[in-house]
FIGU-135910 format. One record per residue (C-alpha): residue in three letters; x, y, z. Coordinates in steps of 0.2 Angstrom, whole numbers, plus 5000, padded with zeros to 4 digits. Layout:
<recs>
ALAXYZ/...
</recs>
This chain:
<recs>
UNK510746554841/UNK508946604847/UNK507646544836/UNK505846564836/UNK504746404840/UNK503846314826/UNK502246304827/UNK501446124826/UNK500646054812/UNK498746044812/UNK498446134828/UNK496846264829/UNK497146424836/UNK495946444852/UNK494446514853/UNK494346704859/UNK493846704879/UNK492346864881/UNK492946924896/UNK491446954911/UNK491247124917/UNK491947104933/UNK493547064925/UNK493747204912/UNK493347324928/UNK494947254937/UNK495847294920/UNK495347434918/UNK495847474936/UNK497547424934/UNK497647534919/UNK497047674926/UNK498347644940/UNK499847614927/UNK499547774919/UNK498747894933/UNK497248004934/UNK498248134930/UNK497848214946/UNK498948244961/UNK499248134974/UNK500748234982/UNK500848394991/UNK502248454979/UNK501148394964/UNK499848514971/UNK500748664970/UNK500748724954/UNK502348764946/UNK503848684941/UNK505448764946/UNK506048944955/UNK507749004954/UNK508949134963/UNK508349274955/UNK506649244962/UNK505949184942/UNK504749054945/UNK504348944932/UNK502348884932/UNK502348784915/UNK503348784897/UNK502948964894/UNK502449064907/UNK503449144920/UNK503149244935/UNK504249354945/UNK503349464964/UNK503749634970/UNK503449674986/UNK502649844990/UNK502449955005/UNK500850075010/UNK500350245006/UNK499650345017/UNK498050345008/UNK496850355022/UNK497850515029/UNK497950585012/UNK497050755009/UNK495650754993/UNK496950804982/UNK498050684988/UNK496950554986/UNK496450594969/UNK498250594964/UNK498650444972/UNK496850354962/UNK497750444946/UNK499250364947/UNK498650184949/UNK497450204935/UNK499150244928/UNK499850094934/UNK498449964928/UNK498550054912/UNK500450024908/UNK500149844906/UNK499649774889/UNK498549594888/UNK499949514888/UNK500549524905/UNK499549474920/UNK499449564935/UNK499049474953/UNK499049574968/UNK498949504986/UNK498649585001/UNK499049475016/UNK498649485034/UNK499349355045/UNK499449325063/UNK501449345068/UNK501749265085/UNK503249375093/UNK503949365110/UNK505349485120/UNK506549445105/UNK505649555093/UNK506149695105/UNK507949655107/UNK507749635128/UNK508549475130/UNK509549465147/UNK511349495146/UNK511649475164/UNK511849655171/UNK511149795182/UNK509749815171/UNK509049635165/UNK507449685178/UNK507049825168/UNK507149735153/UNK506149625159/UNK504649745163/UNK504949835146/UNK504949685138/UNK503349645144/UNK502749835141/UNK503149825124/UNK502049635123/UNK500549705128/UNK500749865116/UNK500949725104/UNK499449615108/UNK498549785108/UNK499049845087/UNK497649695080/UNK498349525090/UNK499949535080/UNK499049525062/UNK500449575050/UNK499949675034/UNK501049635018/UNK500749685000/UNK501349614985/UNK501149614965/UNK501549464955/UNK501849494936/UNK501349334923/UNK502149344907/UNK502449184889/UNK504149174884/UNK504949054873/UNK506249014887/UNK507349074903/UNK508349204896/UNK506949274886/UNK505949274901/UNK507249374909/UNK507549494897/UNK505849534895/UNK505749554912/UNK507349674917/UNK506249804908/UNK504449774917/UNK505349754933/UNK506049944929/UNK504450014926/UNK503349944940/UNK504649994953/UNK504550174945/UNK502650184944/UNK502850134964/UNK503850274966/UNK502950424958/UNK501450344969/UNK502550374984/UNK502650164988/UNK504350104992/UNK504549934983/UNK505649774979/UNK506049654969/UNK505949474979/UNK507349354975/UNK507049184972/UNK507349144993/UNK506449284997/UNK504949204987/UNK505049044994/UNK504949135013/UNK503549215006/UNK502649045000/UNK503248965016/UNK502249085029/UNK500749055020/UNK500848865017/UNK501048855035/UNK499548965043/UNK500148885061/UNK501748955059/UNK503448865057/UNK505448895054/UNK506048925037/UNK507648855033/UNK508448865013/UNK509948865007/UNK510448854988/UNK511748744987/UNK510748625000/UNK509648564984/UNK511248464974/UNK511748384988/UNK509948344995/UNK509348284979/UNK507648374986/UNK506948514976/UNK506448714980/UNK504948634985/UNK505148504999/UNK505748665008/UNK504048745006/UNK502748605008/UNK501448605022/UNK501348425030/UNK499748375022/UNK498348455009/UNK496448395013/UNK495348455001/UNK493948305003/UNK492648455008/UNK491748544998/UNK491748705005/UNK493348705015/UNK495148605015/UNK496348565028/UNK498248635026/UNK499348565041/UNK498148585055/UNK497448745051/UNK495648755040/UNK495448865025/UNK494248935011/UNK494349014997/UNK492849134991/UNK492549244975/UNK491749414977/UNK490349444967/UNK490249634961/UNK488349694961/UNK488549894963/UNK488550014950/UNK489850084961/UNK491150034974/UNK491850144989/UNK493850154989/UNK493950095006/UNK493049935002/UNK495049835002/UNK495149915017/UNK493749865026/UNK494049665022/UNK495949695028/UNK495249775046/UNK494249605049/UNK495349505062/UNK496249335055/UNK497449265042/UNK496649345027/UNK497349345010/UNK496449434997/UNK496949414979/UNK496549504964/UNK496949424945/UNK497049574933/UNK497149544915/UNK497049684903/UNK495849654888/UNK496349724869/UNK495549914868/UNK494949864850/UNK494049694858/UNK493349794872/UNK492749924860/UNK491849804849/UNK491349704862/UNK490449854870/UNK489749914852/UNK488849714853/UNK488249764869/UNK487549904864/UNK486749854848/UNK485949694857/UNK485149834870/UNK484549944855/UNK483749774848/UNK482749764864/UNK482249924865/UNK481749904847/UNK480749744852/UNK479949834869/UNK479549984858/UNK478349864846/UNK477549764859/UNK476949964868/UNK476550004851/UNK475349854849/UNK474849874868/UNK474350064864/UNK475850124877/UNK476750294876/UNK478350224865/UNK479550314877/UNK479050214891/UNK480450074893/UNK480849954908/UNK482050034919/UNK483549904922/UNK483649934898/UNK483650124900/UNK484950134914/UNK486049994905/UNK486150084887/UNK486550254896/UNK487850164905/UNK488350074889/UNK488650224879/UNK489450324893/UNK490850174894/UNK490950174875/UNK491450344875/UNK492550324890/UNK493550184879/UNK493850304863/UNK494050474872/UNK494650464891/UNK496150354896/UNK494950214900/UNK495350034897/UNK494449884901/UNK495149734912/UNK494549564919/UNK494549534936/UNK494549394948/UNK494349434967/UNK494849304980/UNK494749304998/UNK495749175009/UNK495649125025/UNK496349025038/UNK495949005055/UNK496348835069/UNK494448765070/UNK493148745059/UNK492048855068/UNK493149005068/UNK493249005051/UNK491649005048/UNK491549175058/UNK493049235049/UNK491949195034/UNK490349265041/UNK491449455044/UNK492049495028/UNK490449445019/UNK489549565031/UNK490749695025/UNK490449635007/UNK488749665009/UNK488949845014/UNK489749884998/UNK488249794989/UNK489249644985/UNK489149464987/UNK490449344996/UNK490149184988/UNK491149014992/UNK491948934980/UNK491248754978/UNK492048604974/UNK493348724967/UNK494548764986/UNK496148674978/UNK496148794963/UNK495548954974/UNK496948894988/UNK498348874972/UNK497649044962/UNK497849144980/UNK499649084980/UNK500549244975/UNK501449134959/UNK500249244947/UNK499249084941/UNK497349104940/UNK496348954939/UNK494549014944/UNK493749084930/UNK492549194936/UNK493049364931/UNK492149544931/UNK492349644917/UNK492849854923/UNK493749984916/UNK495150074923/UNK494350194934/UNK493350064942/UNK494749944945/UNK495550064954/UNK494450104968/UNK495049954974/UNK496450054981/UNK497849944987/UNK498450085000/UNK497850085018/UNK499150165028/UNK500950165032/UNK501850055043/UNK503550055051/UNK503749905057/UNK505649875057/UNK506849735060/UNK508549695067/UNK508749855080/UNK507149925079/UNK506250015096/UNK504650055099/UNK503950245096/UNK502150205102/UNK500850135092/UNK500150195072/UNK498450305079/UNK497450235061/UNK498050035062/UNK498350015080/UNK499949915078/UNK501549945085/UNK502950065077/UNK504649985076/UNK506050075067/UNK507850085068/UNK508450235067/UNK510250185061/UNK509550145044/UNK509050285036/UNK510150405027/UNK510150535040/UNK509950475057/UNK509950665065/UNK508150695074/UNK507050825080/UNK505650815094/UNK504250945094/UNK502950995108/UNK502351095123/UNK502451075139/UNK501550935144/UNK501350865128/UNK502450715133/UNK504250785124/UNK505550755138/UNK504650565142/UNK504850505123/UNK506450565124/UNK506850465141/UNK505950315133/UNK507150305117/UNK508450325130/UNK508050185139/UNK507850075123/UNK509450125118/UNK510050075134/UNK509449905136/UNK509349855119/UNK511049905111/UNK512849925114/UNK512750105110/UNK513450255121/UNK512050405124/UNK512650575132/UNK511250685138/UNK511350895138/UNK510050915151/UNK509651105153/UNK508151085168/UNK508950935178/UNK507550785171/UNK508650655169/UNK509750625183/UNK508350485191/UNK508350415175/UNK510250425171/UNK510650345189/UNK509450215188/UNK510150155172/UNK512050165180/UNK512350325169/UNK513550455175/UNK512750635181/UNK513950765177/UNK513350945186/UNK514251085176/UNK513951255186/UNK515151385197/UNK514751275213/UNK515151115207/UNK516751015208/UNK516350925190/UNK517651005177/UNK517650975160/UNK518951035149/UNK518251135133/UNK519951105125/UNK520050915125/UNK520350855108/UNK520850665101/UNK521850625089/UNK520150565079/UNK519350715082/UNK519250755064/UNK519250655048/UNK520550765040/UNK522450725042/UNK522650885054/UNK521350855068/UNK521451045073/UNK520351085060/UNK518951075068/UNK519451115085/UNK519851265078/UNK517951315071/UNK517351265089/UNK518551395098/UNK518251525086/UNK516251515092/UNK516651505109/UNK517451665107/UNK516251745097/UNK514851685110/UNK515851735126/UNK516351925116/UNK514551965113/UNK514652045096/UNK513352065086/UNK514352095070/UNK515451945074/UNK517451925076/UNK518352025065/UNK519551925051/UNK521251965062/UNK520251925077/UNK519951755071/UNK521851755063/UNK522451775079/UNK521251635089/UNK521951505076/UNK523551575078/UNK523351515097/UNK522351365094/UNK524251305083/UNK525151355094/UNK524451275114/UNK523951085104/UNK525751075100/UNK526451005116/UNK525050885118/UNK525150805098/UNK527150795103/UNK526750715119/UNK524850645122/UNK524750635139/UNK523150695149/UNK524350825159/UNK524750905142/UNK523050935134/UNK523051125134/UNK521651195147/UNK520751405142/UNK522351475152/UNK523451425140/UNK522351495126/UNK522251665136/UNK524351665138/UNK524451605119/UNK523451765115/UNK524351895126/UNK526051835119/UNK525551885101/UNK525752095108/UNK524252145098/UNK522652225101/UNK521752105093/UNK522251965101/UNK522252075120/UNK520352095116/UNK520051915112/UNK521051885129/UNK520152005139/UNK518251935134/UNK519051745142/UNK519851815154/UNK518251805165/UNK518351605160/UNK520151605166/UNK520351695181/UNK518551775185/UNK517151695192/UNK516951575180/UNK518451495180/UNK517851325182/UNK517851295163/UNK519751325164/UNK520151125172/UNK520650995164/UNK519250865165/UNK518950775182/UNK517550655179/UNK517550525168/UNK516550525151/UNK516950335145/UNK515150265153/UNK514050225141/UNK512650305147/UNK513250505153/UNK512050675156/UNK512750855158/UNK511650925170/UNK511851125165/UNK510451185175/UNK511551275188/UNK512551385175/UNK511051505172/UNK510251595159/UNK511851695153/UNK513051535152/UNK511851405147/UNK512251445127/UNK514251425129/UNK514051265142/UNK512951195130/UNK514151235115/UNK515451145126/UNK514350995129/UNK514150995111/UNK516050975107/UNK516250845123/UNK514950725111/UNK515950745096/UNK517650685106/UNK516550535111/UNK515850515093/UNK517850505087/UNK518150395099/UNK516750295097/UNK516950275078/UNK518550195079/UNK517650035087/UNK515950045076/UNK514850095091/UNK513650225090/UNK513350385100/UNK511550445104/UNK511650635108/UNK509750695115/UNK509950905118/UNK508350985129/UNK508051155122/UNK508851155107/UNK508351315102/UNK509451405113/UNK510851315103/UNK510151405087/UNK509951575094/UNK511451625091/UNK512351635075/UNK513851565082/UNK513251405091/UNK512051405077/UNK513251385066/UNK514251235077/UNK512751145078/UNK512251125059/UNK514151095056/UNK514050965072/UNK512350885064/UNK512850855046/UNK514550765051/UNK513650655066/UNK512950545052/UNK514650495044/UNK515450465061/UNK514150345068/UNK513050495078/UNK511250495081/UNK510950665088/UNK509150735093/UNK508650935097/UNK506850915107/UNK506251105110/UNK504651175114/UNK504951315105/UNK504751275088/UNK504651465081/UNK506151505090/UNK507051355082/UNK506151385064/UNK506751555063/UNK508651505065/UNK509651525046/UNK510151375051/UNK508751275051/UNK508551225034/UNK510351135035/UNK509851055052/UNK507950995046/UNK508750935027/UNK509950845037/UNK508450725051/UNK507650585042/UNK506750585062/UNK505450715065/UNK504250705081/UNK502950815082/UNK501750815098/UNK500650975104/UNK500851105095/UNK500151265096/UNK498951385086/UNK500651485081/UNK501651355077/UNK500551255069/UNK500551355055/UNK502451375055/UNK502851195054/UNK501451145042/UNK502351275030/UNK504051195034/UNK503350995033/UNK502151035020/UNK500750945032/UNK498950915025/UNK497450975035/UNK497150795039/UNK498850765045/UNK498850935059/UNK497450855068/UNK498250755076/UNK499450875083/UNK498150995087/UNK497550985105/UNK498350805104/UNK498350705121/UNK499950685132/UNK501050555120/UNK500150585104/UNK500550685090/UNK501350645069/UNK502950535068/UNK504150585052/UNK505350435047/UNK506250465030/UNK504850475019/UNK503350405029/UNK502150515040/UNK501350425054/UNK500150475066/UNK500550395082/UNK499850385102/UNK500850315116/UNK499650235130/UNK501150195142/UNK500650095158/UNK500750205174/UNK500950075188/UNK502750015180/UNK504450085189/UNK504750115172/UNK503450245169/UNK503950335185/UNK505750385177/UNK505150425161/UNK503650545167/UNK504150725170/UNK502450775178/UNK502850865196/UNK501450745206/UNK502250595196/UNK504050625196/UNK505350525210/UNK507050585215/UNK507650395220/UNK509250335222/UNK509750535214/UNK511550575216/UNK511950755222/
</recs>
């Protein structure tokens, strides 16, 4: 049993020591140690929040939460002045949906992205072509290097909101996700919600400036024992200066901007965002309680009436005319007054506002430049660029897009003037995965990259005159399509412009006309050919327009005529669905004996128009087909069938692509279709007709076709134009003239802005239409490549090497 020690008897407690000073230092020093300063001695502890979870809810403390949205650019710059008034409208709308109670924390980022031939998907895959991937891969570098040195532009909001725990947090959310991603939409801006990986990768890139891999998994963190953010850390924080800090090896600051004008410029964010480097600008936005604001103006105002009270006696006493009032009191009372009425009559409300500016650069002295830029801009707007000192760790944490603001110099402004800082520069396509190049954005300078496979409606339309660089943007998507993909293209080539092009990139040149021995069959047909059980169904419409075309009428076949065409159609694909050798597919002879055996006048006149197919001089669409259409790469050079039988060859091209498509769709590979002349396919009523039939299937079956014409009003004035235009998500306009200016700004709904740049445009240059984004684009292609001699169609330019006859 444990028993305390008796204390002797007669024994005097000791005196108490006084300890020297040197000795209650080192105490005090091993406390201090024992319990910490309570400041952070870990990269981890520096960042400031506590845990991030899949659905991209990032917890900073006990009650506040933070979810980002990522947003794309508005054509703001482009914009017309009603435009642009509506786009200002809408975000004065958007700062005004949110009460005090949520923060608002937009970042705009600009970060250099280097990107090798990868980005362009020209890695060598050991075949005819790797030199020409080569060159273009280092075309398409220094187009690169030209759009801003690879600064990436990227925009995102993050929202800050208290809640009692996770699932309040969440459901609180669900709703204010809703109506931010809506007010993007009615301002045109495509936006998302960042899950919790997607805001990790986010906080990655701009922890490491110098660049860097980022590797996460979710179910790496149980078995790591490590947490979300060991997987975002830099290597090291330095923040011993007191105007700058280290992160990794890349110098930073952090500076406030000091508002001084009565009025800002809504360009001003985008003159900071043009100034070359790793910039990150961040603006804190908290709304302030409209009855606050109101009395806290009404104080303002009653302390400016005191002094002009007091400035009234002392000109009294002085002998001064009364009215006479120093300047800087009579311009803040009006303005005072004026933003009192704003508050309780116009949909004004008043917000604090910090502004942060970022940035990055490798030396020291770089950054000082970098520095040096933007407050030179600053000070064109009459406003101050001030760095923050002794205070970089908490500007470097509050420009981390985690919605937490620890600077507290703010700037009190009302709606209207919060908005001038307009968000919105211009649009960007600057795609992954598959994505080619289309030239380079004429306001930003960087590259377009866009994939057209994406969008809803791949189906594609190219614009221009002659000259204006039309046939050569259609060669260069070739091209791409070619060396980047796995994709087939077929070519209808009405003026012989691509068989350099076609031979150089191994493609097959097929030369449909009376003199040539290359045949194809206008009755082959697969068993895919349609997506109905009975593949004739289609087959079918495609007969019955090439017997309307080849007949002439204008009024069209009559009912029985087409009665008795189907009729035929049944009864000639029979042997061939019964046995589905290539010695059975039925060739236009049989259609014509098919006819003649139904003994009816209608079906003799049918027979009689294709009789000159058959057994006239123009029998050479009655073969079966001769060349092979399985390379990837095949052009139907229809230049020698002449003015009269350029519609039906084209018709018959038209319905080769499909049997491709079909064929092609069974093994997920794409078909490319590119149609010179298009218009002349939308001439007449019946290949019209094919064609829009032909251009809203293409997208289900895995087609990506395009009609390039030069003739726009010849096109436009087709009834089915609006079927074919509803169905492209890809417009590219070039040179246009006077005429049809006018008709495509009506069709398109361009602004006056936009049509200058398809008016008297260079060779190249011209408006790109992508879904809902309208870009204006010029294409500066290098001319002493071998590249840029297939593509050009200029007569000094052009070479006929290695062209088969």
């Amino acid at each position: 049993m444990l028993k305390k020690a008796e204390k002797p008897e007669n024994v005097q407690p000791a005196a108490k020591r006084k300890l020297t000073r040197a000795e209650r230092k080192q105490i005090e020093a091993i406390i201090r140690q024992a319990k910490g300063d309570g400041k952070p001695h870990t990269v981890q502890d520096s960042i400031p929040f506590r845990n991030l979870y899949p659905d991209g809810l990032c917890r900073l403390d006990d009650r506040l939460f933070s979810k980002t949205i990522a947003y794309e650019d508005v054509n703001y710059r482009l914009a017309g002045p009603d435009d642009q008034r509506d786009i200002f409208e809408r975000l004065c709308d958007f700062y005004n949906g949110y009460d005090p109670s949520i923060g608002v924390q937009m970042t705009l980022s600009s970060r250099h992205e280097d990107k090798n031939g990868n980005l362009f998907g020209m890695d060598a895959q050991s075949d005819a072509l790797d030199d020409m991937r080569v060159e273009a891969s280092g075309i398409l570098q220094i187009q690169y290097e030209r759009g801003n040195n690879g600064f990436v532009k990227r925009k995102y909001v993050t929202l800050t909101i208290e809640a009692e725990n996770l699932p309040a947090a969440r459901a609180r959310f669900s709703r204010i996700e809703a109506d931010t991603l809506n007010r993007f939409k009615v301002m045109g801006a495509g936006a998302r919600v960042l899950d919790g990986k997607e805001r990790l990768a986010l906080l990655h890139g701009l922890l490491h400036p110098e660049g860097g891999q980022f590797a996460f998994e979710w179910d790496w963190l149980p078995a790591s024992g490590l947490s979300v953010k060991d997987f975002i850390t830099p290597s090291s924080f330095e923040f011993g200066e007191t105007r700058r800090f280290r992160i990794g090896e890349m110098y930073g600051a952090v500076s406030f901007l000091q508002i001084l004008a009565p009025e800002i410029q809504d360009r001003i964010l985008t003159d900071f965002m043009d100034v070359e480097g790793n910039l990150l600008v961040t603006m804190h936005v908290r709304g302030i309680n409209q009855n606050e604001a109101i009395k806290m103006v009404k104080r303002k105002i009653t302390d400016l009436d005191a002094m002009k009270i007091q400035e009234q006696k002392k000109a009294a006493r002085s002998g001064y005319d009364l009215d006479i009032l120093p300047s800087d009191l009579s311009t803040y009372g009006g303005a005072a007054k004026n933003l009192l009425q704003d508050l309780q009559s116009r949909n004004e409300r008043m917000f604090n506002m910090t502004f942060l500016m970022l940035h990055l650069a490798p030396t020291k002295q770089k950054l000082e430049i970098a520095v040096s830029q933007s407050a030179s801009v600053a000070q064109t707007h009459n406003c101050i660029l001030t760095r923050l000192d002794f205070q970089q760790e908490d500007g470097l944490m509050s420009s981390l897009p985690l919605g937490l603001n620890r600077i507290k110099i703010e700037r009190s402004l009302t709606t209207s003037a919060l908005a001038v800082f307009v968000p919105f520069v211009t649009q960007e396509l600057f795609m992954g995965g598959n994505a080619m190049y289309y030239g380079l954005n004429a306001l930003s300078n960087n590259m377009i990259l866009l994939d057209r496979k994406q969008s809803r409606c791949p189906n594609g339309l190219v614009f221009g005159t002659p000259g204006s660089g039309k046939s050569m943007s259609c060669k260069r998507e070739i091209t791409y399509v070619m060396l980047t993909t796995k994709d087939n293209v077929i070519i209808c080539d009405p003026e012989d412009e691509y068989s350099p092009l076609v031979n150089r990139l191994g493609g097959q040149v097929i030369r449909l006309s009376p003199n040539s021995r290359d045949y194809v069959n206008p009755l082959d047909i697969n068993l895919n050919y349609s997506e109905e059980e009975n593949p004739l169904a289609l087959k079918s419409d495609f007969v019955l327009s090439f017997c309307e075309l080849i007949m002439g009428s204008k009024t069209g076949l009559e009912a029985i005529e087409k009665t008795v065409i189907d009729r035929a159609v049944q009864i000639i694909y029979q042997p061939y669905f019964a046995d589905p050798r290539p010695e059975n597919m039925p060739v236009l002879g049989d259609l014509l004996d098919a006819l003649m055996a139904q003994g009816i006048p209608e079906a003799e006149r049918v027979a009689q128009a294709l009789d000159l197919y058959v057994n006239g001089s123009l029998n050479f669409f009655n073969h079966r087909t001769t060349v092979d259409i399985r390379n990837r790469l095949v052009c139907f050079d229809i230049k020698g069938l002449g003015k009269n039988l350029k519609k039906p060859g084209m018709l018959i091209v038209q319905d080769a692509v499909w049997n491709t498509v079909t064929v092609n769709r069974s093994i997920g590979r794409a078909t490319w279709y590119f149609v010179d002349e298009f218009h002349l396919l939308l001439k007449e009523e019946q290949t019209a007709a094919y064609s829009a039939e032909v251009w809203k299937r293409f997208r289900k079956w895995g087609g990506v076709p395009t009609g390039a014409t030069q003739n726009p009003k010849d096109l436009l004035s087709s009834p089915e134009i609006e079927n074919i235009l509803e169905n492209s998500d890809f417009i590219y306009l070039l040179n246009l003239s006077a005429g049809d200016r006018k008709l495509m700004t009506e069709r398109l709904n361009i602004s006056t802005e936009q049509l200058a740049y398809v008016t008297n445009a260079d060779p190249g240059s011209g408006l790109l239409f992508f879904q809902n984004v309208i870009l204006p684009f010029r294409d500066e292609f290098p001319k002493d490549t071998e590249l840029y001699k297939l593509l050009t169609t200029k007569p000094s330019e052009v070479t006929h090497d290695g062209e088969s006859g």
